[in-house]
N, C-alpha and C positions, 0 to 999 in steps of 0.2 A: 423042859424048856430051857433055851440057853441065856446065859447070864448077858444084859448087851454090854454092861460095863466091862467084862472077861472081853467079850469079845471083838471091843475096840481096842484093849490093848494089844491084842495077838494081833490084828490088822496094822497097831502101831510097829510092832517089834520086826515085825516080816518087812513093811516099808522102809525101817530106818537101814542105812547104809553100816557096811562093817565098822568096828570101833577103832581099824590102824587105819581106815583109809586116808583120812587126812592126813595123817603122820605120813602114811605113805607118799603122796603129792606134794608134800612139803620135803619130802629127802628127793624128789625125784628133779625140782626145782633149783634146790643143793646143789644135785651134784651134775646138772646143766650147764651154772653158771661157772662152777670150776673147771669145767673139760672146758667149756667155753669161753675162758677168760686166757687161754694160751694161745685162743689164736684173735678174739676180737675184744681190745684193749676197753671198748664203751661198757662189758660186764666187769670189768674192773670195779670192785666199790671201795677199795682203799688206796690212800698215794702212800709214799715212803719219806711220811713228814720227819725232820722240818727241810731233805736236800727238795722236796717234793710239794709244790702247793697248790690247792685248786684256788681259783680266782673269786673271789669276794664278790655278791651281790650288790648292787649298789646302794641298796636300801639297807646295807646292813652298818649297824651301827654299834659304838660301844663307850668311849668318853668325851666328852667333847672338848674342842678346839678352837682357838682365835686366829683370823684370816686376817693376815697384812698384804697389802698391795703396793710392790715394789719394795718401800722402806720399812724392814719391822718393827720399828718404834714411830716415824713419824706417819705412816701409811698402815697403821693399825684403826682396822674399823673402828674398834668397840671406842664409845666415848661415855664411858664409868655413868651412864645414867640408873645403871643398877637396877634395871626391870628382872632381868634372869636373875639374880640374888634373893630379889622378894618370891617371886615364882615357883624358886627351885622347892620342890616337896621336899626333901631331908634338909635341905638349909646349908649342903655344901660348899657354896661359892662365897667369897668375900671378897668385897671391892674398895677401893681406898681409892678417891677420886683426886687430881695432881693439881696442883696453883702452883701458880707463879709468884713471885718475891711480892706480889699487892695482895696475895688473896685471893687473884681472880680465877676462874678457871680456864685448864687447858682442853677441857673436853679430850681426856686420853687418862686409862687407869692407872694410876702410880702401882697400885698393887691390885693383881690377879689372882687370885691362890681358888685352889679347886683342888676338893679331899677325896681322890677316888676311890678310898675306903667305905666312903660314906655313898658318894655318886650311885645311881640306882640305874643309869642309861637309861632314862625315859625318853631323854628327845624335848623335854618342856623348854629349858633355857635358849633351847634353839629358833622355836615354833615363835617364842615369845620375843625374840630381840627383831627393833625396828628398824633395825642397821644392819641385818644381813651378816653381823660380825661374828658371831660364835655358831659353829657346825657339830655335828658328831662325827666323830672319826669313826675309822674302820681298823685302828690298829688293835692287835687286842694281846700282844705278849708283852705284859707288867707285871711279871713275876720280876721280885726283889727278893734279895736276904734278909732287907730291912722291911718290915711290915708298915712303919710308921712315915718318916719323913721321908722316904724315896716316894713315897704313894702321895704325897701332898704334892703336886703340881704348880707351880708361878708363872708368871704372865709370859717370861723369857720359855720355858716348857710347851706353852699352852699356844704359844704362836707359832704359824705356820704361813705360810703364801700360798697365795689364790691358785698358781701353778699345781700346787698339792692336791688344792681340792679337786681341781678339774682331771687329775690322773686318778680317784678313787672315785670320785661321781661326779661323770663328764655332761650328763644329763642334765643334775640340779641343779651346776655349777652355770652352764649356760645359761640357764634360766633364771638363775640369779644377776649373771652379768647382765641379761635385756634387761632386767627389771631397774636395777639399780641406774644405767642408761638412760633408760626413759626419765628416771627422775631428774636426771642431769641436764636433760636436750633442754634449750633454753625455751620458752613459750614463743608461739607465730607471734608475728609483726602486726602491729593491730593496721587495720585499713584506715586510709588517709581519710581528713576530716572533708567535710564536702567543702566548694570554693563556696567564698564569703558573698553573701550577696548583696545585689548592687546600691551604692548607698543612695539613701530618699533625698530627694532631692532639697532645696534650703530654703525655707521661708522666704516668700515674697516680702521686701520692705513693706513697711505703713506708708498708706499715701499722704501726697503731703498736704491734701486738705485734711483730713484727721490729725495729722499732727499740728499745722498752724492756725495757731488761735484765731478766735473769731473776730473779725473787725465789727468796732463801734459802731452804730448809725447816728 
């Protein structure tokens, strides 16, 4: 009587495929894309970085940056309210908010600084400011000799114009402009009050038996 355990494995061993064929399909895929990358440059999978660059996604992201529009000090979004400061998860960012000779504020950061040693490119400082003013960028070559204060970024580093944004992501960037727009357009004109209506007309005098007294008999 034959074994069925024995004899589902010999049923396995006869089914299963030779043990190079994968290897085999996997060299034959190889050496397709080589004979075929001489004449159709789309199996190319590498460029000849850095005379050679493929184009950045636009979702791609890596430090972030302060958008000024027109003037980069007086036309810098951010106004030091320091929401992205408390936000940021490693506690990178530090802000120093500017007065003037009373005290008052100028709503504009005196001091910017962002440690991209520390920076983690989450994207949170971003998500979080209400002012549309700090993005992430897409640059990503920060290689220094100095490991420390070349890597610490300031407000003059960290700003850039709107023009910028709109060539690395022309998508968000527009969508930023409507938005910000919008909140500018002044509010509709309210409708005219209705005409006043017509005035009641004025007490009849008293007559002048009710006003003059009554004569003696």
């Amino acid at each position: 009587m034959s074994d069925p355990k024995h004899d589902a494995e010999h049923d396995a061993k006869e089914k299963a495929p030779f043990a190079g064929t994968g290897l085999i399909k996997g060299m034959a895929v190889t050496a397709k894309n080589f004979v075929g990358s001489y004449f159709d440059k789309k199996r190319l999978t590498t460029v000849q970085y850095p005379e050679e660059r493929e184009t950045l996604k636009e979702n791609f992201r890596n430090v972030p940056f302060l958008i000024f529009d027109q003037d980069p000090e007086a036309g810098l979004r951010c106004v030091a309210c320091k929401i992205c400061e408390i936000e940021c998860p490693p506690q990178c960012i530090y802000i120093e908010l500017e007065l003037d000779e009373k005290g008052q504020s100028l709503k504009r950061p005196k001091v910017f600084d962002v440690d991209f040693t520390v920076c983690m490119n989450c994207g949170i400082c971003a998500e979080t400011c209400p002012f549309e003013a700090i993005k992430m960028d897409s640059e990503f070559e920060l290689s220094t000799t100095d490991r420390f204060l070349s890597q610490l970024a300031d407000k003059h580093k960290l700003s850039k114009s709107n023009e910028y944004y709109h060539q690395i992501k022309p998508t968000e960037a527009a969508a930023v402009d409507a938005k910000l727009a919008a909140k500018k357009k002044p509010p509709p004109p309210k409708a005219a009050a209705p005409a006043a209506t017509a005035s009641a007309p004025a007490p009849a005098p008293a007559s002048a038996s009710a006003s003059a007294p009554e004569e003696k008999k």
